[in-house]
N, C-alpha and C positions, 0 to 999 in steps of 0.2 A: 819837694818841700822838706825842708830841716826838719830838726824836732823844736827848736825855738818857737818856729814857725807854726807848726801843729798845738804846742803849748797855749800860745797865743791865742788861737782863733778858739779851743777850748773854752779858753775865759772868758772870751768875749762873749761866748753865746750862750757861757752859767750866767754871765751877769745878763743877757738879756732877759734868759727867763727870769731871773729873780727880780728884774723892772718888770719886767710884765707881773710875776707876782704879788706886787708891791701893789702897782698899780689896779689890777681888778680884786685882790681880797678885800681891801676895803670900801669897795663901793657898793652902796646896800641900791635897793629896785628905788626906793626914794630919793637917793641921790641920780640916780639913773633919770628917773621922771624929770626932775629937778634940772635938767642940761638940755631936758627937749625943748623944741619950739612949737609953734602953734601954724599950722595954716587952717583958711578953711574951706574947705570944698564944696561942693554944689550937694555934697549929700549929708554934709558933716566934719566936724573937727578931725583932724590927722596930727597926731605928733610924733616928731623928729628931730633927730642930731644932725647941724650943721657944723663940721669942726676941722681947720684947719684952714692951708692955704695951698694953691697948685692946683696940679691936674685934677680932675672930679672923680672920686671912687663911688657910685653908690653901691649898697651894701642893702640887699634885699630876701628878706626873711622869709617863711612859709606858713602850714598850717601844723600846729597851734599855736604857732611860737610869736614871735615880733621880733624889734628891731634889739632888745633884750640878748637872744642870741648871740650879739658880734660885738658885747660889751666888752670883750678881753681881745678884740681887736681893734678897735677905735685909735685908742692913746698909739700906739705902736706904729700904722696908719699912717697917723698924718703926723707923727715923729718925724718919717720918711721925706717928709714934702708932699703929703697928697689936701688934699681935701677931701671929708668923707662925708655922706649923705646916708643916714640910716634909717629910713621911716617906721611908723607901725602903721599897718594899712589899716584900711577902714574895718571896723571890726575887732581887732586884735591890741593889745595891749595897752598904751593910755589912751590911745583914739576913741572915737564913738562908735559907739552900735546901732547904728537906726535899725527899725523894724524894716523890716524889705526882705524878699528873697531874690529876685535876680539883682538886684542891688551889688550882691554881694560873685557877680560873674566875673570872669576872667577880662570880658569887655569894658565892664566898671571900673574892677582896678584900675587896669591899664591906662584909662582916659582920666581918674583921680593922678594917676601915678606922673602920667608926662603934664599935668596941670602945676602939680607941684613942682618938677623940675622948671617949666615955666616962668614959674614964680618967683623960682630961686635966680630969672633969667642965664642957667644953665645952659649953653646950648648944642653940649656934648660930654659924653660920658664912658669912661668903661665900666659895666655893671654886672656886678655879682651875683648870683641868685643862686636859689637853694628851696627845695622840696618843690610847695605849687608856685615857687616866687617866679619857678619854670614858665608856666600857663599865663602867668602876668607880664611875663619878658616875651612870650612871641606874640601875644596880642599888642605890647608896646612898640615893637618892632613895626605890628601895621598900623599903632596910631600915631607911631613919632619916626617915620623911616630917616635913616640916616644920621640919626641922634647917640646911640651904640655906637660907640668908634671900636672898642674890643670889647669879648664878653670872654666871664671866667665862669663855667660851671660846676656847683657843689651840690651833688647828690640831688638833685632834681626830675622834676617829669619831664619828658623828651616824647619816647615811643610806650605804647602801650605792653612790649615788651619786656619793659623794664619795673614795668608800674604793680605792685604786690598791697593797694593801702591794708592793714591791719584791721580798718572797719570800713561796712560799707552799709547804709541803712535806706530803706524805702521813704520817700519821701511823705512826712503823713504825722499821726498824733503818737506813735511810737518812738519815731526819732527825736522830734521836739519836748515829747518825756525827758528824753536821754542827754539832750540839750541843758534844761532843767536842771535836771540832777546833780550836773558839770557844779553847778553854785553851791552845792551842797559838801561839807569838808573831807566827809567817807569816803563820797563819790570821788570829790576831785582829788582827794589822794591817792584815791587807787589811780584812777586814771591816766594820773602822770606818774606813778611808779612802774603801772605796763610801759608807758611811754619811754621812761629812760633804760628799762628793762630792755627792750627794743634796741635804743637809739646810741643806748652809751657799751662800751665794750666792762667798763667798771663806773656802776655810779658813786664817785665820790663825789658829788654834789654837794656844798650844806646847804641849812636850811634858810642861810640868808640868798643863796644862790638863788635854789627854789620857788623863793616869794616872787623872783620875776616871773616866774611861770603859774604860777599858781593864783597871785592877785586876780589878775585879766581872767579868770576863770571864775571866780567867786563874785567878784564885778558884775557877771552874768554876759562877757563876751562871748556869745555862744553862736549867735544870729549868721555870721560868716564860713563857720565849722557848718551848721546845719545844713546851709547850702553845698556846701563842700560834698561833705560824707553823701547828703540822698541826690544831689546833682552830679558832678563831677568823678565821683567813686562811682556813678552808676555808670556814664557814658560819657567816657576822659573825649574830648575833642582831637581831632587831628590836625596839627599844624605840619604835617610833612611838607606838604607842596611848598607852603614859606619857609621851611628847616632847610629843605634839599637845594630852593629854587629861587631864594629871594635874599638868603645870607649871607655874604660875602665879607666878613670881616676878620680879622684875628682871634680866635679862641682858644681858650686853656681848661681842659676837666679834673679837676680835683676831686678825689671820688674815694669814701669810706668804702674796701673792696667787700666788709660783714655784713655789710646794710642787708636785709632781709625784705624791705620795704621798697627801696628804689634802687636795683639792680644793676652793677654795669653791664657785666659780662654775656645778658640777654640780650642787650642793642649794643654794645661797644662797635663793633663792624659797621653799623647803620648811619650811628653817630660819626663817626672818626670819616667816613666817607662823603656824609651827606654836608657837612659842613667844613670836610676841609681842615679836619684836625692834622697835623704829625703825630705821629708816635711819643715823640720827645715832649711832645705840649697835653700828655696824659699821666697825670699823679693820681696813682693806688694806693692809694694809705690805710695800713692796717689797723683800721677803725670801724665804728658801724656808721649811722645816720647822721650825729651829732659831731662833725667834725670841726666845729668850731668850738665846743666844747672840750676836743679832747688834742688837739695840734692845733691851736692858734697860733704859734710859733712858726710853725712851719707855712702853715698856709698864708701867712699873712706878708712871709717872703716870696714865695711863689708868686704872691699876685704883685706884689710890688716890683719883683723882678722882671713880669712881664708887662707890666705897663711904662714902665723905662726904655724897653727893648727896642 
């Protein structure tokens, strides 16, 4: 490669970031809301970004976060040629909250989740996931087999080796206090400033960022966390037998190596075997939890590059 040629590809990829930065600094969580659409599920409203045209990308958030999270990857997406699919599940962000507690399980999701694709009359996908979007992708695996044509993994629940949550609460009038409190502005400040303390290697956040994380908590989105923290953090399910013995497709791990929360290097052998990873289709990036916050850029090649392949 010349130095012409080195020059070149340089500027190409200053100016991507600077479209990319163009593109999400001015988009506040209102105009965000503003581009979703509406389904409605058998338990309650869901809202999502449908956007673009081509192949299907969903893009599948975790807990506390929504579809919020993969705002600085969307526009770039389906620049590419994709179509992208970004829900906020039930529970989480502009969606509803019904009262329920198993409402809000891995089983639930998943059956909300491939209704919606459904709907979309989608009837294949490669999908993204990240943190418990993990636990909603093997349960959608047995409610929508063959639907996953590739999966791309970011910092998600796998094996219990890997799994560190930060909190973990008994299920009862304690936790549902702490639930509470989330709507409260003390509360939910601190909350998500452990959170990005955690999750980001430097929070340069602003506070218009923020407001997408922070509304859906003051909202009193809490119903879905609650489950979470005193079911799930208590006794994470096993999906081995389907990890090891039922998956057979293309996968790619995109993995923040800081993360503190959801570990590669404790299941990476387990992982990269049971599924049939290469070596080469494993990206470490010197990041923590929130990689979609801090390399959109990069990841958002990665996945596009592997869904061309």
């Amino acid at each position: 490669m010349d130095f012409s040629t080195i020059i070149m590809a340089g500027a190409m990829f200053l100016l991507s970031v600077m479209t990319l930065s163009a593109q999400t600094g001015s988009l506040s969580y209102d105009d965000f809301r503003a581009k979703q659409k509406s389904f409605n599920s058998e338990d309650g409203e869901m809202k999502y970004i449908d956007q673009g045209t081509g192949p299907v990308i969903l893009l599948l958030h975790g807990v506390p976060t929504s579809g919020w999270l993969y705002r600085k990857m969307i526009d770039p997406i389906t620049d590419k040629g994709f179509r992208v699919i970004v829900p906020d599940m039930l529970g989480f962000g502009s969606s509803d909250s019904p009262k329920g507690y198993e409402l809000y399980s891995q089983e639930e999701h998943a059956k909300r989740l491939t209704s919606l694709m459904a709907h979309l009359k989608i009837d294949s996908w490669t999908h993204v996931m990240h943190d418990a979007g993990g636990l909603w992708t093997w349960e959608t695996f047995i409610k929508a087999p063959g639907k996953i044509e590739k999966l791309v993994i970011l910092n998600t629940i796998i094996y219990e080796e890997g799994f560190n949550p930060p909190i973990r609460m008994k299920k009862g009038i304690f936790a549902k206090i702490s639930m509470w409190m989330y709507k409260n502005g003390v509360t939910t400040k601190l909350m998500l400033n452990q959170l990005f303390k955690a999750a980001l290697m430097e929070n340069n956040l602003t506070d218009r960022e923020v407001e997408g994380y922070k509304r859906p908590l003051r909202e009193g989105k809490t119903n879905s966390l609650y489950f979470f923290f005193s079911k799930t953090c208590q006794s994470l399910p096993d999906y081995s037998p389907l990890i090891k013995e039922e998956i057979d497709i293309p996968a790619k791990v995109i993995w923040g190596k800081h993360d503190k929360m959801l570990q590669w290097e404790p299941q990476a052998d387990r992982v990269k075997e049971d599924l049939k990873i290469a070596e080469s289709d494993v990206h470490i990036l010197d990041v923590k939890h929130f990689i979609q916050e801090e390399m959109p850029v990069e990841i958002t090649n990665i996945i596009c590059e592997f869904v061309n392949r």
